[in-house]
C-alpha positions, 0 to 999 in steps of 0.5 A, a space after each residue: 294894176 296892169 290892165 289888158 285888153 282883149 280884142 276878139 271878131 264879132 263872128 269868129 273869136 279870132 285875135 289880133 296880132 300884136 301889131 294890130 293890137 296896138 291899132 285897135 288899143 289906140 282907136 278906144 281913145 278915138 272920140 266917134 260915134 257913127 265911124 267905121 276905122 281900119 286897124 292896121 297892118 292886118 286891115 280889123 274894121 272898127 265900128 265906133 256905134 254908141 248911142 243909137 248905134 250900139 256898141 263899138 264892134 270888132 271884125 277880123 279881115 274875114 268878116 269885115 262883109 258880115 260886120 258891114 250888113 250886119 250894121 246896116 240891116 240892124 242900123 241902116 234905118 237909123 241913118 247914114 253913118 252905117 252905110 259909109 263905103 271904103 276906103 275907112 280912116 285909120 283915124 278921126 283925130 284932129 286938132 279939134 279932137 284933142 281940144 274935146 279930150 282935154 276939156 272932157 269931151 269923153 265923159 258927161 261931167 268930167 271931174 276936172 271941170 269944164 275946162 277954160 271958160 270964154 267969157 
């Protein structure tokens, strides 16, 4: 079964297009919390929250101002990571990122196991 995703502004319901689409499809896989991502080419900002910080949030070029306050008086008290300025990243992925993905970093008890064990 094929799955799509839809991407819509927190404050206008706006959609992406299919370029940035694809953007935003790829910052999903990005293993954040606390980070703001740029989604290019049409500039969406991405807030990768979870945990203490809420859920991961969309805005459209127009309202990357609204998301940013919004973050900061609802998570500004929390810590830093909402009032990081620009320029944001496109992407927070490393050598260091991909080894968490492939020992499960994603999930609290992957059924894969735990990846290689050092002993």
């Amino acid at each position: 079964m094929s799955v799509r995703l839809i991407f819509r502004c927190q404050f206008c319901e706006a959609q992406p297009d299919p370029l940035t689409q694809i953007s935003l499809e790829h910052t999903i896989r990005e293993i954040a919390w606390g980070q703001y991502l740029d989604a290019l080419p049409e500039r969406w900002l991405v807030w990768h929250g979870r945990g203490l910080y809420g859920p991961p949030r969309y805005a459209c070029p127009q309202h990357r101002g609204d998301l940013t306050a919004y973050l900061r008086e609802h998570y500004g008290t929390v810590g830093w990571h909402p009032w990081k300025r620009p320029p944001y990243p496109t992407s927070v992925r490393s050598d260091d990122t991909e080894k968490a993905a492939a020992v499960g970093g994603r999930s609290a008890m992957p059924k894969w196991g735990y990846g290689p064990q050092i002993k």
